[in-house]
ZAMARGU-4260 file (C-alpha; in steps of 0.2 Angstrom, whole numbers, plus 5000, padded with zeros to 4 digits):
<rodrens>
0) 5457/5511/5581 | 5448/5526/5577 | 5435/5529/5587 | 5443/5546/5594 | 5440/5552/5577
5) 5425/5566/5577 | 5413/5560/5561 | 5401/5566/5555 | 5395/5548/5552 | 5399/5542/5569
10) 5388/5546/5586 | 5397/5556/5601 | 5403/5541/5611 | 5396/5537/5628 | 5408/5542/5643
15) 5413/5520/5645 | 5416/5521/5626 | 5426/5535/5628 | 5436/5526/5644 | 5436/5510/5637
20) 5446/5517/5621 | 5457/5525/5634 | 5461/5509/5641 | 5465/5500/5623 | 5476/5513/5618
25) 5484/5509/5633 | 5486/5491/5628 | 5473/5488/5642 | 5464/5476/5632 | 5454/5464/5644
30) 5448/5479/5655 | 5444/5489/5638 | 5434/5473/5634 | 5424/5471/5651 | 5419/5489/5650
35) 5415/5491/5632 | 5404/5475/5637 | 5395/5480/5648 | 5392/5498/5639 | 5384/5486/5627
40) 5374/5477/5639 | 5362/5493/5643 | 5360/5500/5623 | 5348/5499/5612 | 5353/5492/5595
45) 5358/5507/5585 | 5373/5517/5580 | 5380/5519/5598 | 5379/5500/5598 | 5392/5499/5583
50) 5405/5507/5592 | 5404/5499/5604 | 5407/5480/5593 | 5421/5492/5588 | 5429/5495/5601
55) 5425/5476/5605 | 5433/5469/5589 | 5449/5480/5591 | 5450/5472/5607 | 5449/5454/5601
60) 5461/5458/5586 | 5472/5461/5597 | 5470/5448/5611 | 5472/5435/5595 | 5453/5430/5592
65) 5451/5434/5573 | 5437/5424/5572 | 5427/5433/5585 | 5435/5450/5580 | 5427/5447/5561
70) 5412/5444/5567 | 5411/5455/5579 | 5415/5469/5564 | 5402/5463/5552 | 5389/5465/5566
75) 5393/5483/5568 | 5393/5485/5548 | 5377/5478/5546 | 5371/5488/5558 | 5378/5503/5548
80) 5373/5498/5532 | 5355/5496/5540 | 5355/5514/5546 | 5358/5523/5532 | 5352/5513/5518
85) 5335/5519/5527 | 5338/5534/5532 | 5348/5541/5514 | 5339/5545/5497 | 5354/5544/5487
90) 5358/5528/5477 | 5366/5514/5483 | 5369/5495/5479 | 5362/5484/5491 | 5378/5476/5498
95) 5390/5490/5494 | 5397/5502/5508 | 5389/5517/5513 | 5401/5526/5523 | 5417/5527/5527
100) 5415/5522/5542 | 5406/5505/5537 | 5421/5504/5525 | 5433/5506/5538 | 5425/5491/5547
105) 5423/5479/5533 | 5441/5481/5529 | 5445/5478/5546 | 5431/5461/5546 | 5442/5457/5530
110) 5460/5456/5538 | 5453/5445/5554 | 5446/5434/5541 | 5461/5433/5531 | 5471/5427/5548
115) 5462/5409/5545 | 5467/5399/5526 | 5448/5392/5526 | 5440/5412/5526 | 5452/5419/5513
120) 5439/5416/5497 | 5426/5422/5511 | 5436/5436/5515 | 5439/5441/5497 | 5421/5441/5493
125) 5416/5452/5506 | 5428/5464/5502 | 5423/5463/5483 | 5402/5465/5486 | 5407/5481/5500
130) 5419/5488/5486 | 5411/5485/5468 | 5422/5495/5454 | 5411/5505/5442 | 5418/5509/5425
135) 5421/5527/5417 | 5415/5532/5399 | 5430/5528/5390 | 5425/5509/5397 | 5440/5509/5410
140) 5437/5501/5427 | 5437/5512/5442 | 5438/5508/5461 | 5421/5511/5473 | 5421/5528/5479
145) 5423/5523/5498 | 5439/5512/5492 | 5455/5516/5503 | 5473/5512/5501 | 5472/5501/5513
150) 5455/5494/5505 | 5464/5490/5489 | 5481/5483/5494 | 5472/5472/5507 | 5460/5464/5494
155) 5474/5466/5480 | 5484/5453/5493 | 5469/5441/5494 | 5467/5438/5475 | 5485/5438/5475
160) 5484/5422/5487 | 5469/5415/5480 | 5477/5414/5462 | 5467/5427/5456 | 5482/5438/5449
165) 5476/5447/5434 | 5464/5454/5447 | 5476/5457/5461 | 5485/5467/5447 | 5469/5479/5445
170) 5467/5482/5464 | 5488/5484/5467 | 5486/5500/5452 | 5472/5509/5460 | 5484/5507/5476
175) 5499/5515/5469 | 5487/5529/5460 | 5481/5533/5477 | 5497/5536/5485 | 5512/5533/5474
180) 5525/5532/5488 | 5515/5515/5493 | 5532/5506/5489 | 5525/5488/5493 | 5510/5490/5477
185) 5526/5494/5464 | 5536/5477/5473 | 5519/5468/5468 | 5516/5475/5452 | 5533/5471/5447
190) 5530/5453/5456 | 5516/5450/5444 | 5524/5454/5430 | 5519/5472/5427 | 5531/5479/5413
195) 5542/5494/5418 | 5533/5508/5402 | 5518/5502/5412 | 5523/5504/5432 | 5533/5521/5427
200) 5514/5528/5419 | 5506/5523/5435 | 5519/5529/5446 | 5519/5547/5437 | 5500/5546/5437
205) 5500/5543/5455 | 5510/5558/5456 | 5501/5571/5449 | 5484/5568/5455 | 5493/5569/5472
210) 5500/5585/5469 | 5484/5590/5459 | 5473/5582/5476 | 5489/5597/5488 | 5484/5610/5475
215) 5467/5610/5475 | 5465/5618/5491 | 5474/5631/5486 | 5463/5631/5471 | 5478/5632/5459
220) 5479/5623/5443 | 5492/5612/5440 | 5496/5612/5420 | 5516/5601/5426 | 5526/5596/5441
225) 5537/5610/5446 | 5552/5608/5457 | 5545/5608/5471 | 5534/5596/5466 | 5548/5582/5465
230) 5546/5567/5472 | 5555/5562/5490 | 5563/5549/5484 | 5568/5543/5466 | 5552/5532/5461
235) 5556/5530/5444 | 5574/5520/5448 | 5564/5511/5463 | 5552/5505/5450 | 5565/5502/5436
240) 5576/5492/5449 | 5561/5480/5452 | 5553/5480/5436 | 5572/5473/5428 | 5574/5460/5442
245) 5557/5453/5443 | 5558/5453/5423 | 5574/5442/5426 | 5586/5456/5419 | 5599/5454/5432
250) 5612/5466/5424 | 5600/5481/5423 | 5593/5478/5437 | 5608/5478/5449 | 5613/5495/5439
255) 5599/5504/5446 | 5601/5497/5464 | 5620/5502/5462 | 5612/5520/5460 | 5600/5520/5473
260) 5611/5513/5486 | 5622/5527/5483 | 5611/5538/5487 | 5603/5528/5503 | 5619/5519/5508
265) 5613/5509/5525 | 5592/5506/5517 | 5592/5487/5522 | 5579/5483/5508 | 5593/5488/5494
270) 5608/5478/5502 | 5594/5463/5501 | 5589/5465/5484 | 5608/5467/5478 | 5614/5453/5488
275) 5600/5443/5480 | 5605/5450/5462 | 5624/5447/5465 | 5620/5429/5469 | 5608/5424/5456
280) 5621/5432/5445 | 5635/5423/5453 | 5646/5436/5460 | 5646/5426/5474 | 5659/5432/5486
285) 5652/5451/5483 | 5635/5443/5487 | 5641/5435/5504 | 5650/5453/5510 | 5634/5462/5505
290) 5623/5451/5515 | 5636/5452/5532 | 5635/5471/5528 | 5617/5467/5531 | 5618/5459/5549
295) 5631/5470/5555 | 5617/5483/5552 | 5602/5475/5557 | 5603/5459/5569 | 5587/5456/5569
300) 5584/5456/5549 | 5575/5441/5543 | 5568/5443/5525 | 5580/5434/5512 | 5592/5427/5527
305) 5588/5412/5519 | 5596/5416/5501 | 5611/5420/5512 | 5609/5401/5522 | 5610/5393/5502
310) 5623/5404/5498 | 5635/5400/5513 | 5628/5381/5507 | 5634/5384/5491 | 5650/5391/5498
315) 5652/5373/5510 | 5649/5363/5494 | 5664/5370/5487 | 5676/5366/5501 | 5669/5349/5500
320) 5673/5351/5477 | 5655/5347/5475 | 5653/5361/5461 | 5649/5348/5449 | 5633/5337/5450
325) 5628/5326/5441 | 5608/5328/5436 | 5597/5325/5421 | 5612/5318/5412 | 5623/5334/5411
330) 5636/5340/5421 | 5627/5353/5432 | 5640/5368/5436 | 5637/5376/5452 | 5640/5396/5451
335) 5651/5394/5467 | 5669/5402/5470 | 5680/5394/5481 | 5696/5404/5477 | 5699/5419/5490
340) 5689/5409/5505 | 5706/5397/5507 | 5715/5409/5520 | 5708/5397/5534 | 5711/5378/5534
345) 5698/5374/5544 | 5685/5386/5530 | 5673/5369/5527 | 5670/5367/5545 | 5668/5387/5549
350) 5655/5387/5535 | 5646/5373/5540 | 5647/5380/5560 | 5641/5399/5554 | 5626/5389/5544
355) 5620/5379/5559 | 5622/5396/5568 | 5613/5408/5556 | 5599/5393/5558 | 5596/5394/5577
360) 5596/5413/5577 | 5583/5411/5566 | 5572/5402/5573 | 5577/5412/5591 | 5571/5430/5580
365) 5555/5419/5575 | 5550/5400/5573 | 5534/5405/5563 | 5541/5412/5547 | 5550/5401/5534
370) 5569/5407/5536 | 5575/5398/5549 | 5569/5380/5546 | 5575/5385/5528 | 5592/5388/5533
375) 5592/5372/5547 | 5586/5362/5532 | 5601/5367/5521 | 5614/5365/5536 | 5608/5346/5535
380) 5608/5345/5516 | 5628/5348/5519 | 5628/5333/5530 | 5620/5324/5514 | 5604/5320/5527
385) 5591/5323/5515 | 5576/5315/5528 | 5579/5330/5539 | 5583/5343/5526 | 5565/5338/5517
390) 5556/5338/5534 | 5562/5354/5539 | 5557/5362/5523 | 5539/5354/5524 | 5541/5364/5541
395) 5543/5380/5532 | 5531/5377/5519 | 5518/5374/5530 | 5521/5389/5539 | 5521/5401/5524
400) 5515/5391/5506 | 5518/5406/5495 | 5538/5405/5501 | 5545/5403/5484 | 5561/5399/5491
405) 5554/5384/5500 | 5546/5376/5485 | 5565/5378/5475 | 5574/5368/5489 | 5561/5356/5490
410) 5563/5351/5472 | 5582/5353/5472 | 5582/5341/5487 | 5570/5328/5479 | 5581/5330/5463
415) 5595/5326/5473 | 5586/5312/5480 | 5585/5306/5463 | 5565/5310/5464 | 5563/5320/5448
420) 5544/5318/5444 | 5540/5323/5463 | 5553/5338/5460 | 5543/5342/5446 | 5529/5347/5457
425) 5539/5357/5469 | 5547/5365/5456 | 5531/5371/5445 | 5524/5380/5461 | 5539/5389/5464
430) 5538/5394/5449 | 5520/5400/5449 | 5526/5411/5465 | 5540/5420/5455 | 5545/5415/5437
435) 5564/5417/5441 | 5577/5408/5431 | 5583/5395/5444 | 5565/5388/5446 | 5563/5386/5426
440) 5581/5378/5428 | 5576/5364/5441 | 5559/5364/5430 | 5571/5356/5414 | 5584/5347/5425
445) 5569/5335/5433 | 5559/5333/5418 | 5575/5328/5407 | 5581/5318/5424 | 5563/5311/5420
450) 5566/5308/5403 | 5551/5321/5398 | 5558/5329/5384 | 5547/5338/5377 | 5541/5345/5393
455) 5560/5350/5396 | 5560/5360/5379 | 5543/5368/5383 | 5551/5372/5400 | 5565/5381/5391
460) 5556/5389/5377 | 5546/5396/5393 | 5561/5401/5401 | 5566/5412/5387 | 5549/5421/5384
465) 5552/5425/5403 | 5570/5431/5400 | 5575/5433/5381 | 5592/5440/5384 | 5599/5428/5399
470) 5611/5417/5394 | 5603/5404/5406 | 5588/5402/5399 | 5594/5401/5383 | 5608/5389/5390
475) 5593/5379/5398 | 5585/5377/5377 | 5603/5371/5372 | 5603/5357/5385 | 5587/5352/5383
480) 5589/5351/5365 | 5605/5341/5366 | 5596/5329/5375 | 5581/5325/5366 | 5580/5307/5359
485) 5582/5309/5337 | 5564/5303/5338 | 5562/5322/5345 | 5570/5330/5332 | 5555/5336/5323
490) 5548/5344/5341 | 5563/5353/5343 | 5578/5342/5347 | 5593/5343/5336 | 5610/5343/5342
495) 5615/5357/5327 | 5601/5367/5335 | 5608/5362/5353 | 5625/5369/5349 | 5619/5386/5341
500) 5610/5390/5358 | 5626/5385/5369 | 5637/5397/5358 | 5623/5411/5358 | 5622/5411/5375
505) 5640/5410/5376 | 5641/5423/5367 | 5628/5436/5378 | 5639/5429/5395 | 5656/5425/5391
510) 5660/5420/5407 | 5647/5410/5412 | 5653/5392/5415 | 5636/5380/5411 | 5636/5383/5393
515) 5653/5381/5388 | 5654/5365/5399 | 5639/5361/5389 | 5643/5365/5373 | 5661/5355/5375
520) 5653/5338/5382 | 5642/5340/5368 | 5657/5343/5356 | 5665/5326/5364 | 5651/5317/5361
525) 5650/5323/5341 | 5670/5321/5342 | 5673/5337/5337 | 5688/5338/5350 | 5699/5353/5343
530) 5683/5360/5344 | 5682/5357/5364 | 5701/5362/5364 | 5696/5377/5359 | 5684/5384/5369
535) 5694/5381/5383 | 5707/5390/5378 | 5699/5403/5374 | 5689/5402/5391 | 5707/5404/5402
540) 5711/5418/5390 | 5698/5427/5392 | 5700/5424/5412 | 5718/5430/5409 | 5713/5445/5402
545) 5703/5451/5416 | 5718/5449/5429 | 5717/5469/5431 | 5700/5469/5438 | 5699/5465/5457
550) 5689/5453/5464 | 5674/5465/5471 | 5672/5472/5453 | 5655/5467/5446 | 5651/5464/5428
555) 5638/5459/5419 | 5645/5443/5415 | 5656/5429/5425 | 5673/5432/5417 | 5679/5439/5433
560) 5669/5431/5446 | 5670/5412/5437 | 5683/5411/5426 | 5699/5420/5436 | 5692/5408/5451
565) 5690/5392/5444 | 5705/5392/5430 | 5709/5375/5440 | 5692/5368/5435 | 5693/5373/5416
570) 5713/5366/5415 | 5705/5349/5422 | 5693/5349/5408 | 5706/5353/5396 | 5715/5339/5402
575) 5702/5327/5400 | 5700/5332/5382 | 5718/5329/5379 | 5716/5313/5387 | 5701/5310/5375
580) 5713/5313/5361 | 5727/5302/5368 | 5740/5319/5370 | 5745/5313/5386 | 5756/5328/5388
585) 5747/5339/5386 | 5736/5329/5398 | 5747/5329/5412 | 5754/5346/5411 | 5734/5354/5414
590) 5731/5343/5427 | 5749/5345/5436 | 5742/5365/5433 | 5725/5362/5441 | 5731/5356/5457
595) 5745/5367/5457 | 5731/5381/5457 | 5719/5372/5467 | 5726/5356/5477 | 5709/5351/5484
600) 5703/5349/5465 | 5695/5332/5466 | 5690/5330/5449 | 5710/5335/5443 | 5717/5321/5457
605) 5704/5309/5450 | 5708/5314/5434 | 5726/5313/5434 | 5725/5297/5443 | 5716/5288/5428
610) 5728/5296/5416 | 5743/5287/5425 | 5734/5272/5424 | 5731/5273/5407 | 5750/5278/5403
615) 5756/5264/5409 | 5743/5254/5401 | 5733/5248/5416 | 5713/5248/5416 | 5709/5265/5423
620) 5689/5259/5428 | 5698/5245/5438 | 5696/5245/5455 | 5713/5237/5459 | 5729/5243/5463
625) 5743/5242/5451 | 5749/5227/5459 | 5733/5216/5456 | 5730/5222/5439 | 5752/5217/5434
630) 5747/5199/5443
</rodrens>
């Protein structure tokens, strides 16, 4: 509240104005109330009477009555307005603020406004008719005079939620060029796709008209930043870190939060973003020891525990050798490592136990945000209970829509649930929310699970004008081309065109598993199976040739992070090959190696039980012993 400030705008305040603002710093808030009521109840309407619907709205902000608390505020700002759009000659608009003062309550109307989904357009329009831009001589726009940081960031978040975003853009600059170090306007500028050239000229305009605004007093002219005008922290990393991983370019983006968290070690926000980077990346156990570095520092951190709740799901599906799904048609490889969590036998019932457990302190920390009916719905997607898991993520959607996370396991559950067109929906708006490659990915799966195939190529073409130099995206154009029907050809299907996108991507992550699984059931199909045999020799090579690296080295690719841990999973496809080309063998020896490696490899058990079957001439499809079928 600030009615202690002295203003030159602002009347003295009375002696139960000055004691009720006593009282509500003192958290006093229904005695500060009473009092500033009955101040009221003896005035004459004027400018004593807006502080006290001042003080009266500070009070209900804070006893939970937004909606009187708005109204309470636009009272006392018309009654400012009123005042001295009679009293002063200079020229002003009829609906824009006058003071700073009025500006301070309309910004203050605006935010109990925006605490009801019905009054966010309302409060939006307010905000824009108090703080109209003007526009310079060069034709650029400007913000209103009166416009504060807070004035700008709070409308900037409106627009944002009311899908205005090329204007929520506008209002998030003028934020960051009032006050650089406003960290949160560079996270949304970056959110909404602001490029990094254009968030690094903001930032280092933001910069010098602050150190030109600290001069000025002094009446010195600033002709460049000198030393001690650096910044306090390193801007220009914070906003390259941000611009990278919102523009999809994981591998840069992790370099630069590898630099600033050496430099600020224990800064919770950092260890978030880099655990989120390492898993979208699929550095997965590195991901999981960054985010328990993150609850041993702050217990009560919430923001992203859900990525951690889907990676510790990704971790349980595993153990239970569900890496492989089977969605759209194509084999769907799950970045997940099982290898190096097999020290405890019991490992698939301790991850499924520290899921339901990060779920209920959760939800004990705070049942109103989305991260803890996230996390329970994903505890019951491991019991394969899709009702719950769907209800519980309606739960969080309903409690936050622009959660981006909840819209992406929505659609991944109805996918699942073998629901592609309903996926599609969830999918879209997660995508709208953030235009990340794993909403783009279930985007294709549902649509080709749909049989949409134009759609899924449109999805992928997207994906790539997002992120031109991921392999996934580019990996997501190869399998929906190799899908496409020949009566698609001429739209952009082609298996030729199919196979030259798998081996390009391939070729920008070497290690990455979904295109070389890809590109060798779509060898299979042509029958090109030397082909297939040697990819995936050349896969366990390179795997072998990383065996120097340790396991907590990160690269830009997944040759260390897939390849060395799940050799077991490209010797069973090797074996399948083989069996494909009737070199039993050759066959038997990669699965014998498989489950020598991993001896909870389901596909290699599976697999070397139908290749018995067929060496001893039996029907492997059967679904009879060996005794039935010789009868």
């Amino acid at each position: 509240m600030v009615v202690h400030e002295r203003d030159d705008e602002r009347p003295d305040l009375s002696p139960i104005q000055l004691q009720a603002s006593e009282l509500y710093e003192q958290k006093q808030y229904k005695s500060a109330e009473q009092l500033a009521h009955l101040d009221l109840a003896q005035q004459r309407r004027g400018l004593s009477t807006a502080v006290a619907l001042e003080i009266l709205g500070d009070c209900a902000t804070s006893l939970g009555s937004h909606r009187q608390a708005a109204s309470l505020y636009r009272e006392g700002a018309e009654l400012i307005h009123g005042h001295y759009t009679r009293t002063s000659r200079r020229g002003t608009s009829q609906q824009a603020c006058t003071t700073s003062w009025e500006a301070a309550l309309r910004v203050k109307q605006a935010r109990s406004l925006s605490h009801g989904t019905g009054t966010l357009i309302e409060a939006t329009a307010m905000l824009e008719r108090c703080f109209p831009h003007s526009t310079n001589r060069q034709r650029q726009r400007q913000p209103h005079a009166l416009a504060s940081l807070e004035s700008c960031m709070l409308l900037g978040s409106l627009l944002q939620r009311t899908e205005r975003k090329a204007d929520a853009v506008v209002e998030f600059k003028f934020a960051l060029l009032k006050n650089p170090y406003a960290l949160e306007a560079i996270d949304q500028l970056a959110r909404l796709g602001c490029n990094e050239a254009a968030l690094l000229a903001l930032v280092d305009e933001g910069l010098r008209d602050l150190v030109k605004s600290r001069l000025s007093k002094s009446k010195k002219e600033v002709d460049g930043m000198d030393e001690d005008d650096e910044p306090l922290i390193p801007l220009v990393e914070y906003s390259k870190a941000h611009a990278n991983m919102y523009g999809n370019q994981m591998a840069t983006a992790l370099e630069h939060f590898n630099g600033l968290s050496a430099v600020y070690p224990t800064d919770p926000y950092i260890m978030m973003h880099r655990a989120n980077i390492l898993q979208e990346m699929g550095h997965v156990l590195e991901s999981e020891r960054s985010y328990r570095r993150l609850c041993a520092l702050d217990q009560n951190w919430m923001a992203s525990m859900d990525r951690y709740a889907h990676l510790l799901f990704q971790l349980r599906m595993s153990r239970k050798n569900a890496f492989m799904v089977r969605q759209g048609g194509f084999v769907h490889y799950q970045y997940s490592c099982h290898g190096g969590r097999e020290r405890v036998h019991d490992e698939a019932y301790s991850i499924e136990d520290e899921l339901a457990q990060l779920a209920q302190e959760l939800l004990d920390l705070d049942d109103r945000r989305p991260e803890g009916w996230v996390a329970l719905s994903l505890h019951h997607l491991t019991r394969d209970d899709h009702d719950k898991s769907l209800a519980f993520v309606d739960r969080a959607i309903a409690l936050c829509q622009d959660h981006s996370y909840s819209h992406y396991l929505r659609g991944s559950i109805l996918l699942s649930s073998q629901r592609p067109d309903h996926a599609v929906v969830s999918f879209y708006r997660a995508n709208d929310l953030r235009k990340d490659i794993p909403s783009y990915e279930g985007l294709v799966e549902s649509y080709l699970q749909a049989n949409k195939f134009k759609e899924a190529i449109c999805s992928a073409k997207e994906a790539i004008s997002s992120a031109p130099r991921d392999a996934r995206a580019i990996t997501l154009v190869g399998l929906a081309l190799a899908q496409a029907p020949a009566t698609n050809q001429q739209e952009g299907g082609g298996k030729e065109r199919a196979i030259r996108a798998l081996r390009r991507a391939m070729k920008l992550d070497p290690g990455a598993p979904r295109p070389l699984f890809a590109l060798v059931d779509l060898q299979a199909q042509e029958g090109s199976l030397a082909s297939c045999v040697e990819l995936l020799r050349n896969a366990l090579d390179g795997g072998g040739k990383s065996n120097d690296v340790t396991d907590s080295t990160v690269n830009a690719n997944h040759v260390v992070t897939w390849n060395m841990a799940h050799k077991d999973v490209i010797q069973a496809k090797l074996a399948e090959i083989y069996t494909l080309m009737e070199s039993y063998d050759s066959a038997l020896e990669c699965y014998h190696t498989a489950i020598s490696l991993n001896p909870q490899n389901g596909l290699a058990s599976q697999g070397l039980e139908r290749l018995e079957k067929i060496m001893k001439g039996l029907d492997p499809d059967s679904s009879m012993d060996e005794g039935e079928q010789q009868i």
